[in-house]
GUGU-366859 format. One record per residue (C-alpha): residue number from 1; residue in three letters; x negated, y negated, z negated. Coordinates in steps of 0.02 Angstrom, whole numbers, plus 50000, padded with zeros to 5 digits. Layout:
BEGIN
<semar num="NUM" residu="Ala" X="X" Y="Y" Z="Z"/>
...
This chain:
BEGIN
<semar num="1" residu="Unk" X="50025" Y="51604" Z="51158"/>
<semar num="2" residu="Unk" X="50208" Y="51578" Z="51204"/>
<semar num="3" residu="Unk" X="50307" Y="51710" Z="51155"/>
<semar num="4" residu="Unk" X="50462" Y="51789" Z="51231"/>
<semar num="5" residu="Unk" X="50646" Y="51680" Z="51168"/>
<semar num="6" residu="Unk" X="50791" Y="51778" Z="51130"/>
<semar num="7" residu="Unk" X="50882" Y="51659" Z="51299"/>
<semar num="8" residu="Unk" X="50758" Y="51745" Z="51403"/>
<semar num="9" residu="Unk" X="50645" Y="51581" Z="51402"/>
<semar num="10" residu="Unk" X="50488" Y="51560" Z="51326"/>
<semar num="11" residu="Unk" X="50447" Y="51492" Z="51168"/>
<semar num="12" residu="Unk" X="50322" Y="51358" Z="51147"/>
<semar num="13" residu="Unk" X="50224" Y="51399" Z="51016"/>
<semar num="14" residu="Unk" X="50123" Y="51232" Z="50916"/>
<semar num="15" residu="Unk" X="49990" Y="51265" Z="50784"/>
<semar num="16" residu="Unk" X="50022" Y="51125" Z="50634"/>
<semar num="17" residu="Unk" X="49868" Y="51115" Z="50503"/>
<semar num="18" residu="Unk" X="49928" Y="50986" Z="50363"/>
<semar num="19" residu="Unk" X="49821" Y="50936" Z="50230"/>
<semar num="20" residu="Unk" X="49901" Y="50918" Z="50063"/>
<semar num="21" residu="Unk" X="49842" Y="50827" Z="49921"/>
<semar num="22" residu="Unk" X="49858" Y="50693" Z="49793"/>
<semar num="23" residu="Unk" X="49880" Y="50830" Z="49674"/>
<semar num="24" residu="Unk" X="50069" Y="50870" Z="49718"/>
<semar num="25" residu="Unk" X="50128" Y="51036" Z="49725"/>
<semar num="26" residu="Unk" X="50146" Y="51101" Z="49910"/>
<semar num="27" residu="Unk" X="50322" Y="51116" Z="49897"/>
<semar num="28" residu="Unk" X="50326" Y="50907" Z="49876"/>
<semar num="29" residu="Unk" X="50222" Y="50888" Z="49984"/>
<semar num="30" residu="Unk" X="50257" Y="50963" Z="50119"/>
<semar num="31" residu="Unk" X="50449" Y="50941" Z="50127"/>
<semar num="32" residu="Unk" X="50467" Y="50784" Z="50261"/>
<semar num="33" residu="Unk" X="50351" Y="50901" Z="50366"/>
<semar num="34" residu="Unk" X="50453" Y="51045" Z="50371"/>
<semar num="35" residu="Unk" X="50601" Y="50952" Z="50409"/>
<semar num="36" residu="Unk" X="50515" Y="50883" Z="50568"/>
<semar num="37" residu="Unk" X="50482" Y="51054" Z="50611"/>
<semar num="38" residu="Unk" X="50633" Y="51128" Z="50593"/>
<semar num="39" residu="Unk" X="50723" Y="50980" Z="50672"/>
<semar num="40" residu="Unk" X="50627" Y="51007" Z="50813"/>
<semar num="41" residu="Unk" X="50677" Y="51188" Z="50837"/>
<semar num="42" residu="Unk" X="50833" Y="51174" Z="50827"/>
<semar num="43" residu="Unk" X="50856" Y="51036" Z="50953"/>
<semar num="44" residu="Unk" X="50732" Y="51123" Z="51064"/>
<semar num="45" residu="Unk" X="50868" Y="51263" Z="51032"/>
<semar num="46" residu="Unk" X="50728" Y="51369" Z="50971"/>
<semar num="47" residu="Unk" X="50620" Y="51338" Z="51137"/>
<semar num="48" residu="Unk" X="50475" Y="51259" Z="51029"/>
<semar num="49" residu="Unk" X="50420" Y="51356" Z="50882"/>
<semar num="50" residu="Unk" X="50272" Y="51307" Z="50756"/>
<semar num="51" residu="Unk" X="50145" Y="51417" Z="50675"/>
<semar num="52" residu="Unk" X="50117" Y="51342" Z="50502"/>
<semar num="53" residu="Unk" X="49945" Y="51304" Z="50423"/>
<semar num="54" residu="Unk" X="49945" Y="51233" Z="50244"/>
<semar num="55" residu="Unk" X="49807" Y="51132" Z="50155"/>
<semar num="56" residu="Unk" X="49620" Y="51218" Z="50201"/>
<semar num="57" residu="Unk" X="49691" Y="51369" Z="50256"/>
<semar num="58" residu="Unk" X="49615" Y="51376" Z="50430"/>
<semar num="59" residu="Unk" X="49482" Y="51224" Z="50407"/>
<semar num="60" residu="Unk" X="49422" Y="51078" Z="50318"/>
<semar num="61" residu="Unk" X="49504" Y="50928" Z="50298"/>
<semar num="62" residu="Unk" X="49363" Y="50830" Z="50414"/>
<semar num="63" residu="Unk" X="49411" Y="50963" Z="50521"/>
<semar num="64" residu="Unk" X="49578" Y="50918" Z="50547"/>
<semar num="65" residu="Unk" X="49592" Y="50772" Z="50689"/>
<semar num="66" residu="Unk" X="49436" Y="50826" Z="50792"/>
<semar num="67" residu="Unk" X="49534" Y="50993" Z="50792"/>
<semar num="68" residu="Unk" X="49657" Y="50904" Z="50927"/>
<semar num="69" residu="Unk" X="49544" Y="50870" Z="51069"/>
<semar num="70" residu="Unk" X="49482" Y="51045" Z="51037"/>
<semar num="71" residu="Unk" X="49629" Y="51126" Z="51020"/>
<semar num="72" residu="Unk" X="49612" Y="51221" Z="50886"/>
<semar num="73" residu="Unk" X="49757" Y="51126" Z="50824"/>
<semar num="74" residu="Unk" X="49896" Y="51073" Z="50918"/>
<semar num="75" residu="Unk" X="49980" Y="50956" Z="50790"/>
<semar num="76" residu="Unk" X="49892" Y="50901" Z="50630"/>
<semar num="77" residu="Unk" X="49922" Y="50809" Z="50470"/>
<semar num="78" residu="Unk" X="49790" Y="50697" Z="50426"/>
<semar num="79" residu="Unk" X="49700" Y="50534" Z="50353"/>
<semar num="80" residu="Unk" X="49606" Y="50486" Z="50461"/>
<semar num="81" residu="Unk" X="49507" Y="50320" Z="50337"/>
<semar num="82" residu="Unk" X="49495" Y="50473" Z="50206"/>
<semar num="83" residu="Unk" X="49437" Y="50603" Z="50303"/>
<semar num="84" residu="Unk" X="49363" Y="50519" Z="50452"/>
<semar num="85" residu="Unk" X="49333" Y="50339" Z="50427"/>
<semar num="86" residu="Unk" X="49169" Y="50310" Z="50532"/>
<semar num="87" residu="Unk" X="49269" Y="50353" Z="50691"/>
<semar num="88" residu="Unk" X="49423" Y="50272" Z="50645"/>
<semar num="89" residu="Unk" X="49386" Y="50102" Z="50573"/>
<semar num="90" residu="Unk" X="49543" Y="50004" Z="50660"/>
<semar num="91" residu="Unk" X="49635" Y="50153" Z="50561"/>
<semar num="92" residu="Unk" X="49590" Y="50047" Z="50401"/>
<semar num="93" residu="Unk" X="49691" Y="49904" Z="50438"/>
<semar num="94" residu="Unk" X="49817" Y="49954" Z="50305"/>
<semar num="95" residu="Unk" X="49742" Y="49871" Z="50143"/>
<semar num="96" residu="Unk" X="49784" Y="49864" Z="49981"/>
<semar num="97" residu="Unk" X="49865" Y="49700" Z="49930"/>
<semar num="98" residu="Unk" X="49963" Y="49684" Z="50079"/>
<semar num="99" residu="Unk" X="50125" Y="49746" Z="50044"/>
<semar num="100" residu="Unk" X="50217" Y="49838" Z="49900"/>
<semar num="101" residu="Unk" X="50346" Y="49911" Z="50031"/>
<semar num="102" residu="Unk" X="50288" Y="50067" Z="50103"/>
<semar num="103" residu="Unk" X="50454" Y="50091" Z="50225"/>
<semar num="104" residu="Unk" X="50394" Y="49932" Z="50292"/>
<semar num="105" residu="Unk" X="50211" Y="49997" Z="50323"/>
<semar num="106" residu="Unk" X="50278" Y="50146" Z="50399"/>
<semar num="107" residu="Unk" X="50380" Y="50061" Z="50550"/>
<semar num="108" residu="Unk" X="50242" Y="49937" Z="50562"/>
<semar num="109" residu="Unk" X="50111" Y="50039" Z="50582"/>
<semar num="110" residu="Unk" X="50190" Y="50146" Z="50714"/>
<semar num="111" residu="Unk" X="50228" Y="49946" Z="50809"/>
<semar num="112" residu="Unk" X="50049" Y="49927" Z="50817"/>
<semar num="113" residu="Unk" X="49987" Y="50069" Z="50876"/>
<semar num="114" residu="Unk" X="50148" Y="50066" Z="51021"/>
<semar num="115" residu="Unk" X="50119" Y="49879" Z="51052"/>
<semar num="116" residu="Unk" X="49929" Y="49849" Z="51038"/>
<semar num="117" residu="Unk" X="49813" Y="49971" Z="51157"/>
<semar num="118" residu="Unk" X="49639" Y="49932" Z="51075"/>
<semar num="119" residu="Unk" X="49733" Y="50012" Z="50908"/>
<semar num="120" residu="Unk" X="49805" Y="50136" Z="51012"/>
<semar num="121" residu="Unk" X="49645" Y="50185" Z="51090"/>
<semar num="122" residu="Unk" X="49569" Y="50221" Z="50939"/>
<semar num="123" residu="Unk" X="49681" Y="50393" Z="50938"/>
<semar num="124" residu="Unk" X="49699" Y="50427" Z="51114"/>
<semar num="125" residu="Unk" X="49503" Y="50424" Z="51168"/>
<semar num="126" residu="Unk" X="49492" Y="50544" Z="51034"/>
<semar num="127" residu="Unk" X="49638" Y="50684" Z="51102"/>
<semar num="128" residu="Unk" X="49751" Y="50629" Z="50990"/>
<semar num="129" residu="Unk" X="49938" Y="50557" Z="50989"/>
<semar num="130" residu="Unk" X="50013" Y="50498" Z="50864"/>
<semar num="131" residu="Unk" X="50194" Y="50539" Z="50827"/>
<semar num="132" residu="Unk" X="50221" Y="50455" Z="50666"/>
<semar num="133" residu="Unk" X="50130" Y="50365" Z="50496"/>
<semar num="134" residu="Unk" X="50170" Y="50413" Z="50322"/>
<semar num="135" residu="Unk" X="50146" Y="50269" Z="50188"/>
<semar num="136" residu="Unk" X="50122" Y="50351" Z="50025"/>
<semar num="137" residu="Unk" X="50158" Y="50258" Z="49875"/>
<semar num="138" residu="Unk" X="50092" Y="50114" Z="49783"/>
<semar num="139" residu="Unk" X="49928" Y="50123" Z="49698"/>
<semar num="140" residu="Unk" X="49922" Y="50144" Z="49518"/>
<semar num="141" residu="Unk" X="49770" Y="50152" Z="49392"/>
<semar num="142" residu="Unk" X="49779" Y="50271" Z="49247"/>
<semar num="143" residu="Unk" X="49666" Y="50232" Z="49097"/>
<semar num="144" residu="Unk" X="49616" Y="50305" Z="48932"/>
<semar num="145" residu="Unk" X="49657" Y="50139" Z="48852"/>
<semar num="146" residu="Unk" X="49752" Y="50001" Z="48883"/>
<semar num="147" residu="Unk" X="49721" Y="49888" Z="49036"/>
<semar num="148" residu="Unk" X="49842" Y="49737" Z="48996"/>
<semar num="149" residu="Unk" X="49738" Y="49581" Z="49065"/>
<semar num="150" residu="Unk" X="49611" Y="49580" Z="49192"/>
<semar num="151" residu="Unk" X="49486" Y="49557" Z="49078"/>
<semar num="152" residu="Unk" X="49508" Y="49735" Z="49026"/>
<semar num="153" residu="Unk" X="49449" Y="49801" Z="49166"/>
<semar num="154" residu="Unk" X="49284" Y="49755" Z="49169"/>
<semar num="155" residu="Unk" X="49143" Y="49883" Z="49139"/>
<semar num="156" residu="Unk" X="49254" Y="50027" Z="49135"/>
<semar num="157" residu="Unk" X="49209" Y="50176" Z="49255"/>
<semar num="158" residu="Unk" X="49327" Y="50213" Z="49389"/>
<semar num="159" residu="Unk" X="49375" Y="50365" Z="49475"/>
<semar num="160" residu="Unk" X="49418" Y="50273" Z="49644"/>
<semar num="161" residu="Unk" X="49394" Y="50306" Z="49844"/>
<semar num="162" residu="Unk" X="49397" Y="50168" Z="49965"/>
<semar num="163" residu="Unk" X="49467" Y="50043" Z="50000"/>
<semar num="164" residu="Unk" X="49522" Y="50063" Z="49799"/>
<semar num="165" residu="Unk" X="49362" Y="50060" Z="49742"/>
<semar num="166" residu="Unk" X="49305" Y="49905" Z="49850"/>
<semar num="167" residu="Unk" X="49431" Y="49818" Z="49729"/>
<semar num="168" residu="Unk" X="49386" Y="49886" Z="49597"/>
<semar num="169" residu="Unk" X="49190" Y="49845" Z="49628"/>
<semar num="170" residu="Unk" X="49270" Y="49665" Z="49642"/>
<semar num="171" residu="Unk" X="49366" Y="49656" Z="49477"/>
<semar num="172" residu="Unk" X="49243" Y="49701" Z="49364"/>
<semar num="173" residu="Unk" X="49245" Y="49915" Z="49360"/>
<semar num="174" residu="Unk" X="49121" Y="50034" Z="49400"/>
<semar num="175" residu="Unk" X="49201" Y="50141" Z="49526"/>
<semar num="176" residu="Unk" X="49173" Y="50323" Z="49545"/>
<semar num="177" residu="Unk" X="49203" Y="50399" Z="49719"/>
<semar num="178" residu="Unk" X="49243" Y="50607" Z="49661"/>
<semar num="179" residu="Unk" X="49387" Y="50694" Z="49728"/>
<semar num="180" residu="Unk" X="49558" Y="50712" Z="49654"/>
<semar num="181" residu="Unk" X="49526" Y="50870" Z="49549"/>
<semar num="182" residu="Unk" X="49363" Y="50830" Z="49491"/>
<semar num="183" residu="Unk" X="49428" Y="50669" Z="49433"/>
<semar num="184" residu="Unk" X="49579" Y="50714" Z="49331"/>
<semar num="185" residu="Unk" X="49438" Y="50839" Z="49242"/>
<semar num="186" residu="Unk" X="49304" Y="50686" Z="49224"/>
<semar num="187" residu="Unk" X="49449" Y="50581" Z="49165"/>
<semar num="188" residu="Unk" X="49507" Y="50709" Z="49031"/>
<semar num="189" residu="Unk" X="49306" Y="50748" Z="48981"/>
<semar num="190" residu="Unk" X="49275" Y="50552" Z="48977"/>
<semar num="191" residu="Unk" X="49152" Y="50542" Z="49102"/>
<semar num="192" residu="Unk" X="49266" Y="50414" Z="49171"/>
<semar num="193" residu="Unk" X="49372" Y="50295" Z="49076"/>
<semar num="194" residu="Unk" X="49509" Y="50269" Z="49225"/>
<semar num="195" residu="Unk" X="49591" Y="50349" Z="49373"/>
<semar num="196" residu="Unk" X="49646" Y="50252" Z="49523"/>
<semar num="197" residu="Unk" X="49675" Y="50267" Z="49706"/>
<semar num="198" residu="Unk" X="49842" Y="50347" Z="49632"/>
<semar num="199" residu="Unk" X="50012" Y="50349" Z="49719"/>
<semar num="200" residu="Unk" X="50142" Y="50341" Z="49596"/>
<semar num="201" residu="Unk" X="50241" Y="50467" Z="49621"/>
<semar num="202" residu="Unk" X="50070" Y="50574" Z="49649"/>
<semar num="203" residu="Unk" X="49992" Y="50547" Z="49484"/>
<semar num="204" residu="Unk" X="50144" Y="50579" Z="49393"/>
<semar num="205" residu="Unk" X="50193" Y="50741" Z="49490"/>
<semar num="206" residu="Unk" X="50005" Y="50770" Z="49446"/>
<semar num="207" residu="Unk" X="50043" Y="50753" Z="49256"/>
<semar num="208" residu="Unk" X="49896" Y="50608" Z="49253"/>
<semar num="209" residu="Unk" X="50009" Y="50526" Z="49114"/>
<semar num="210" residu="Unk" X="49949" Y="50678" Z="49015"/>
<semar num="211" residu="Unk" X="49775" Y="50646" Z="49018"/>
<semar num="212" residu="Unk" X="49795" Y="50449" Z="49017"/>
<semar num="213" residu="Unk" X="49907" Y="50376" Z="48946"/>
<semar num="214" residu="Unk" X="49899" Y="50186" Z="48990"/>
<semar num="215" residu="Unk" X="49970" Y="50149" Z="49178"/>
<semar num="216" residu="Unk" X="49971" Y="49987" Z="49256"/>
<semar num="217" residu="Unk" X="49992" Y="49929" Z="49444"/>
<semar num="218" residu="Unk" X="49815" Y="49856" Z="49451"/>
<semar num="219" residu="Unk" X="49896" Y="49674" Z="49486"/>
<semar num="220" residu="Unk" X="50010" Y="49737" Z="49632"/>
<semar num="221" residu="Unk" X="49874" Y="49821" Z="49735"/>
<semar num="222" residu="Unk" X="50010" Y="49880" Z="49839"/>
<semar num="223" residu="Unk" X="50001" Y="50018" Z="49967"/>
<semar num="224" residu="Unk" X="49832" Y="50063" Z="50020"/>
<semar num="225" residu="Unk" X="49853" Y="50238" Z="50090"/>
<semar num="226" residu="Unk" X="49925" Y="50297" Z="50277"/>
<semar num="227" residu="Unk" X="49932" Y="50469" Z="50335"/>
<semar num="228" residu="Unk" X="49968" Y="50511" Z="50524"/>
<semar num="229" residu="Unk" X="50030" Y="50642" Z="50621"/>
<semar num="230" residu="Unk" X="49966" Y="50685" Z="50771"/>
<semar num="231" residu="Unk" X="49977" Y="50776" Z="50912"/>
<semar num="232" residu="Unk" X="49837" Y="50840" Z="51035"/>
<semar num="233" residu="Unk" X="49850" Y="50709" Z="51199"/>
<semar num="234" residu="Unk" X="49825" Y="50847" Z="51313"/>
<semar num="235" residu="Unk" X="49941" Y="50971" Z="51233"/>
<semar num="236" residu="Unk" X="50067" Y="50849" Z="51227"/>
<semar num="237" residu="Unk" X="50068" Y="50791" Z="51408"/>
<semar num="238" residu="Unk" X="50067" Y="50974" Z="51466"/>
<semar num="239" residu="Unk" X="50244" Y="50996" Z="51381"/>
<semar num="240" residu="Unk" X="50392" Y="50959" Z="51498"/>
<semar num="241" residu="Unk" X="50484" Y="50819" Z="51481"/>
<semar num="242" residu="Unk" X="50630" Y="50906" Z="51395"/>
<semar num="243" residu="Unk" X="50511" Y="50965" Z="51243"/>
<semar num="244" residu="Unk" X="50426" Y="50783" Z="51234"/>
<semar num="245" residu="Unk" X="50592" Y="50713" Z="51213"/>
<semar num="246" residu="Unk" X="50637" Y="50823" Z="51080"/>
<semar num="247" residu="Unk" X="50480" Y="50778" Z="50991"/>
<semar num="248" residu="Unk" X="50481" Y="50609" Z="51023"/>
<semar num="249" residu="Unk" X="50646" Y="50594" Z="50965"/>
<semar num="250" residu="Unk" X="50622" Y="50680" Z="50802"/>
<semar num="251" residu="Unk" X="50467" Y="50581" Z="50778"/>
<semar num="252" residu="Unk" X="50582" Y="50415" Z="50783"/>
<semar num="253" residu="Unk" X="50692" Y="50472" Z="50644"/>
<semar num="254" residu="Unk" X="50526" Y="50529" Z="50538"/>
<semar num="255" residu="Unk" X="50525" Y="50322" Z="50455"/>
<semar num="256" residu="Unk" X="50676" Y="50335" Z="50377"/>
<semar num="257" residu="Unk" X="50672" Y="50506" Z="50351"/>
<semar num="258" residu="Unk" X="50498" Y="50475" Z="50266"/>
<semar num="259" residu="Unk" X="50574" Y="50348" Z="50144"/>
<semar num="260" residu="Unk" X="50711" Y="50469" Z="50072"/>
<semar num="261" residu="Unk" X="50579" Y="50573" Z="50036"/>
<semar num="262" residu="Unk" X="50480" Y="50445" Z="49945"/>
<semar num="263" residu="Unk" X="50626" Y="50411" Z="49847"/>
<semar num="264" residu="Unk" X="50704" Y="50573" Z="49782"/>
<semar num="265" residu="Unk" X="50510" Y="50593" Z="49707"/>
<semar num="266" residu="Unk" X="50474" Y="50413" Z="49646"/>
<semar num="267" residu="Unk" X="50632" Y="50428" Z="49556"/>
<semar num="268" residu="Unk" X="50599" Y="50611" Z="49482"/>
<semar num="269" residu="Unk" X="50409" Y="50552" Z="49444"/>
<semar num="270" residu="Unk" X="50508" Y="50384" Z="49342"/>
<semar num="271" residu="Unk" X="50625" Y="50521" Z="49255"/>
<semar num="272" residu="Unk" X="50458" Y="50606" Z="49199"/>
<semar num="273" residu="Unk" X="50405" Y="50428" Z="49142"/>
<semar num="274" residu="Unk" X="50542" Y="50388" Z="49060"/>
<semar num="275" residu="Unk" X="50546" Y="50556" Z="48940"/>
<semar num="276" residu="Unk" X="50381" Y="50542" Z="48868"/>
<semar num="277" residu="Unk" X="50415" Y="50343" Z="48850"/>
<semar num="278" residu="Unk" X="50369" Y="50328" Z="48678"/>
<semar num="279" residu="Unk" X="50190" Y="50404" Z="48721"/>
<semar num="280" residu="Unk" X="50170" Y="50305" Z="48874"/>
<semar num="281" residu="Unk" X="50095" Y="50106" Z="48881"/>
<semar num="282" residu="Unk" X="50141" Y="50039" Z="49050"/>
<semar num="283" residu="Unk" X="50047" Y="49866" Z="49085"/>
<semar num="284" residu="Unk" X="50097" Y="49729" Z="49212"/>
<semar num="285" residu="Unk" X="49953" Y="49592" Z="49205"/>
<semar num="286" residu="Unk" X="50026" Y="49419" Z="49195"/>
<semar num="287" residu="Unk" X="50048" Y="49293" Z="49339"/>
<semar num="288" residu="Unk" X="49874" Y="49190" Z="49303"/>
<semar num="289" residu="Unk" X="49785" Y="49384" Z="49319"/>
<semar num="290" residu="Unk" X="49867" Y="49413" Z="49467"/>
<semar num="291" residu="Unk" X="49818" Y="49272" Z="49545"/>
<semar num="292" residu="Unk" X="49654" Y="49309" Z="49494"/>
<semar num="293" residu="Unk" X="49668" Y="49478" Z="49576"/>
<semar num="294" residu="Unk" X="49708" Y="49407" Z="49767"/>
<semar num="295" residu="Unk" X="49605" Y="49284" Z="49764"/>
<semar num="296" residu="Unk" X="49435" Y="49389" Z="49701"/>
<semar num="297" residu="Unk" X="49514" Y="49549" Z="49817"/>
<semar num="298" residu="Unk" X="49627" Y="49525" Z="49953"/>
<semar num="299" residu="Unk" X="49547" Y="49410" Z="50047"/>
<semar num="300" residu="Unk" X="49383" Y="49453" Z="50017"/>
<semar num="301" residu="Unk" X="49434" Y="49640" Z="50066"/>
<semar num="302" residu="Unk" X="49496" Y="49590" Z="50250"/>
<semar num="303" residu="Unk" X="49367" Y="49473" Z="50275"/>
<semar num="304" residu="Unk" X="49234" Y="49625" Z="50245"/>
<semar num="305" residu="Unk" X="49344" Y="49732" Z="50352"/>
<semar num="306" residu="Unk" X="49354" Y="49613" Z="50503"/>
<semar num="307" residu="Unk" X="49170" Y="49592" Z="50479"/>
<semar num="308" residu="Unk" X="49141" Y="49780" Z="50509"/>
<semar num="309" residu="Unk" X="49280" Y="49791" Z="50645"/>
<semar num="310" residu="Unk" X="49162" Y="49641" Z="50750"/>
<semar num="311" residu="Unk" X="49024" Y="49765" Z="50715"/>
<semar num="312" residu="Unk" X="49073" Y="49908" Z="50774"/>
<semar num="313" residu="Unk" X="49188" Y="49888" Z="50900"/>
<semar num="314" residu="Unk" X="49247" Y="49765" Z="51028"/>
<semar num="315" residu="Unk" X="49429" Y="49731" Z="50937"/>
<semar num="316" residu="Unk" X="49474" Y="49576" Z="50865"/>
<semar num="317" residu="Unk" X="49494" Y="49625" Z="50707"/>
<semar num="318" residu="Unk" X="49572" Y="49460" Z="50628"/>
<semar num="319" residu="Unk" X="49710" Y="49457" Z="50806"/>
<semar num="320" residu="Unk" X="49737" Y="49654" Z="50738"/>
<semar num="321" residu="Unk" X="49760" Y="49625" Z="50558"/>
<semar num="322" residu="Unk" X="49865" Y="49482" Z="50588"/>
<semar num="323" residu="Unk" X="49978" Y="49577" Z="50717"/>
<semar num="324" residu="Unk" X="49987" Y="49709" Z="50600"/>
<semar num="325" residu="Unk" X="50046" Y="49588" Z="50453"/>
<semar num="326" residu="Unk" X="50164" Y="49497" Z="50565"/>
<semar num="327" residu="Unk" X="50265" Y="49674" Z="50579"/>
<semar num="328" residu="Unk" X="50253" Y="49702" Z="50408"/>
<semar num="329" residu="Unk" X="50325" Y="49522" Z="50370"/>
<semar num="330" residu="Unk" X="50461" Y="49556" Z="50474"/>
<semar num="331" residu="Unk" X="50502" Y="49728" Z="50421"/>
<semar num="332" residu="Unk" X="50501" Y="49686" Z="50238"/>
<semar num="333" residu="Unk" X="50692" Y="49594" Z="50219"/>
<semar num="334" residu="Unk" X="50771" Y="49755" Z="50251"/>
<semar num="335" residu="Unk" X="50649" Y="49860" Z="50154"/>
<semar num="336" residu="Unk" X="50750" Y="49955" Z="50010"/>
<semar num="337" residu="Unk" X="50593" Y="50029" Z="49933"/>
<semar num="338" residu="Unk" X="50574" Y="49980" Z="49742"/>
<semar num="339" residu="Unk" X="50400" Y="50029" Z="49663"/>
<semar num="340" residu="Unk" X="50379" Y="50157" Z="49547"/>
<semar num="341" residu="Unk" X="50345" Y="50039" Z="49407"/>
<semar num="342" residu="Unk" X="50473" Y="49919" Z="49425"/>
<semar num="343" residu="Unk" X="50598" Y="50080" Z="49423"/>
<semar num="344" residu="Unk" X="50527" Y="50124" Z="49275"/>
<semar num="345" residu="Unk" X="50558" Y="49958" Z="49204"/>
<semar num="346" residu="Unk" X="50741" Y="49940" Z="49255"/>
<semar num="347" residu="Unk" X="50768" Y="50126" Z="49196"/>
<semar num="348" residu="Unk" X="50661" Y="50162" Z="49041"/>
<semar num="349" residu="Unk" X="50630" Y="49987" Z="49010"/>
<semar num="350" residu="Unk" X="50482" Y="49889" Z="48969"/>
């Protein structure tokens, strides 16, 4: 309910449920969050106000998108291939082996669904809006023993989600879709011998170089993961146009924002890297692997996506992945994000 502002106007209050994850602490986590919230108060001059939800505090993560249209949420945070994949499978476009530049996914993404209405749709038929896409980090694996050549990987049991696991599947592995609790425990009991569908700077903060302690990049699988926030359609276009201007503006900023985020804890997660070095065995498979790696995965992976897209929907998935590549392409140049790895590499060394 609004609620009475010290100016004599009334607050507008906004429910936000995030879900947190990956194994980071909420803190982490939830830090390019609450500076969207606050930034929106205080250029709303305290006129919008948000009530604050953390991780499974008020529902499920499955919950947390259908909660928009509703409204028992008025803005969530969310991943929507994770956590609701059957109803969003345009959502999936972002797949691993794309990119390595996740400040390039994050403008791009937000291009598509502004520039391409099918893609847009997708949200909007469903209540929900989206104000801006978080690109988490690359995707490492974390394994028991060393996975230095492709050849390595084959047979070993995987703790991986899709769309890691599809590669996985692919390369040789045996992939294991648990959560990301019960797989650091299956990892550390060897009922698994790896753990992927990592972040960087998420398995580190999670102390996976602990339990395992052989990382490699998995041949540059890239970033693979996209979390959105959203806002409920109707809730938004009930707000006047002075409050949707503040959030809209905000929401602009988030990209960059985002990325300085991603930074300050890729490079903590490398310093954490780099002071158990001598205890660590980071992997980069050679150029003949990689190779290897695209040509039994990437393609392979969007073909089976565009096959499902023509299934079940009316989109054109090929026209959709390739618009979505095309902004990638031309957001990359500029892109000043450095994997985790390769600042490991230049800091710790090899």
């Amino acid at each position: 309910m609004p609620s009475q502002h010290p100016a004599g106007l009334r607050a507008i209050g906004l429910a936000l449920l995030a879900m947190l994850g990956f194994g980071l602490s909420e803190a982490r986590a939830a830090e390019k969050l609450i500076w969207f919230m606050e930034e929106v108060e205080k250029r709303s001059g305290g006129e919008i106000k948000f009530e604050r939800y953390w991780a499974n505090s008020l529902m499920k993560a499955t919950d947390l998108l259908p909660s928009l249209k509703s409204g028992a949420a008025d803005i969530v945070n969310s991943a929507p291939v994770s956590y609701n994949g059957k109803e969003y499978p345009l959502a999936a476009v972002m797949m691993p082996f794309i990119t390595t530049r996740s400040d390039a996914v994050m403008k791009a993404y937000m291009d598509l669904y502004k520039n391409n209405a099918t893609f847009r749709n997708e949200y909007e038929s469903k209540g929900v809006k989206v104000l801006y896409a978080f690109a988490w980090a690359e995707n490492t694996l974390w394994s028991r023993k060393p996975v230095a050549k492709l050849a390595d990987l084959k047979g070993l049991k995987v703790r991986a989600p899709p769309p890691i696991a599809d590669a996985i599947l692919k390369l040789g592995g045996t992939p294991v879709g648990i959560a990301w609790t019960e797989g650091i425990e299956a990892l550390q009991r060897g009922v698994v011998d790896a753990f992927s569908s990592a972040p960087f700077d998420s398995a580190v903060h999670g102390n996976m170089q602990d339990v395992a302690k052989h990382g490699t990049d998995l041949g540059g699988s890239g970033i693979f993961a996209v979390t959105v926030i959203g806002i409920s359609l109707q809730r938004y276009e009930k707000l006047s146009e002075k409050h949707r201007k503040v959030i809209d503006e905000v929401s602009a900023e988030m990209p960059v924002k985002a990325a300085h985020f991603n930074d300050v804890s890729i490079n903590s997660a490398v310093d954490k890297l780099c002071a158990m070095k001598e205890k660590l065995t980071i992997s980069k498979l050679d150029e003949a692997d990689r190779a290897q790696v695209r040509k039994l995965v990437a393609d392979t992976i969007q073909g089976e996506w565009i096959a499902r897209v023509a299934k079940e929907t009316k989109a054109d998935g090929k026209a959709l992945l390739d618009e979505f590549t095309s902004y990638i392409r031309k957001y990359e140049p500029a892109s000043t994000y450095v994997p985790g790895f390769e600042r490991y590499e230049k800091k710790c060394g090899s």
